[in-house]
C-alpha positions in Angstrom: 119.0 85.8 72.7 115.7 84.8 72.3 114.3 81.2 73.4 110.8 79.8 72.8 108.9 78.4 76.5 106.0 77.1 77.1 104.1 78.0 80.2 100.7 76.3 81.4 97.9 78.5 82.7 94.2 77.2 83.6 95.4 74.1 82.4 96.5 75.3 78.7 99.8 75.5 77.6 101.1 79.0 76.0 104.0 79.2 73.5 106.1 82.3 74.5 109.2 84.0 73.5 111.2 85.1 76.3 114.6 87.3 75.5 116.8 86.0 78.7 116.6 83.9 81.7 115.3 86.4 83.8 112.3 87.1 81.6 111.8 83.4 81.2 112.1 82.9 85.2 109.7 86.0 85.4 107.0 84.3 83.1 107.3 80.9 84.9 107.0 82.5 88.2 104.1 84.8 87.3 102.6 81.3 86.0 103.1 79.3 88.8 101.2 82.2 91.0 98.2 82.7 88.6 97.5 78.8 88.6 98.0 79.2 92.7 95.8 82.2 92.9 93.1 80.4 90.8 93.3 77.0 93.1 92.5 79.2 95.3 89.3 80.6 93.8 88.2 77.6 92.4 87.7 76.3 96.2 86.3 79.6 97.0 83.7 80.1 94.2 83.7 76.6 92.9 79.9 78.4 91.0 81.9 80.5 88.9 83.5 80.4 85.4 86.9 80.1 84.2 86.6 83.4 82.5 84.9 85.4 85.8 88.1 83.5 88.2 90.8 85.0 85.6 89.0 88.4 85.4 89.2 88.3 89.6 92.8 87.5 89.4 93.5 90.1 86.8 91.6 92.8 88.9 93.7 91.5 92.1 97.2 91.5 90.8 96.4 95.0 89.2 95.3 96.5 92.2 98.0 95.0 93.9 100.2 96.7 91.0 98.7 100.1 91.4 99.0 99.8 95.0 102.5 99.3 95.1 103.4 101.8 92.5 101.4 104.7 94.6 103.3 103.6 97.6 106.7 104.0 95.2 105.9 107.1 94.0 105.4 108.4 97.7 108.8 106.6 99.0 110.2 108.5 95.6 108.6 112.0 96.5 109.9 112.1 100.3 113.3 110.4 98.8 113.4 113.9 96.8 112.4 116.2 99.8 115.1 114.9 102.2 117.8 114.8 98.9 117.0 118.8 98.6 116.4 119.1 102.4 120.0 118.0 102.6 121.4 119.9 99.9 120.1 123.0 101.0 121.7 122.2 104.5 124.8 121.8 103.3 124.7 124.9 101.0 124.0 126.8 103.9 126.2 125.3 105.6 129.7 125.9 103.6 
């Protein structure tokens, strides 16, 4: 089912389609926390633009995306080393 939402970032407001109510609680969410993040850095670096503050969230929620995928991938890897450490136990161990 898809539904039409608007969402307000920076002060502008963005016509979106969203498929559920997840993704439409997802986008409002994600949002809220840009407009919070840029509050933020508008009392930090009141001297920069609109445009430098959204590339400085994008770049921080990236990072913060990348960061937590590496750390996945690593949960993930020793997740598969102590599945086949186990396996192999108990093969050996029939």
């Amino acid at each position: 089912m898809e539904q039409n939402i608007t969402i307000k970032i920076a002060g502008k407001d963005y016509a979106l389609k969203v498929t559920s109510p997840e993704m439409e609680q997802l986008m409002r969410i994600a949002a809220e926390t840009i407009n919070e993040k840029l509050m933020d850095y508008d009392s930090k670096y009141p001297e920069k633009t609109l445009a430098d503050k959204l590339a400085l969230i994008s770049l921080t929620v990236t990072v913060s995306k990348l960061s937590y995928y590496r750390k996945l991938k690593s949960v993930n890897e020793e997740a598969k080393r102590m599945l086949d450490q186990t396996n192999s136990y108990l093969k050996n161990n029939e």
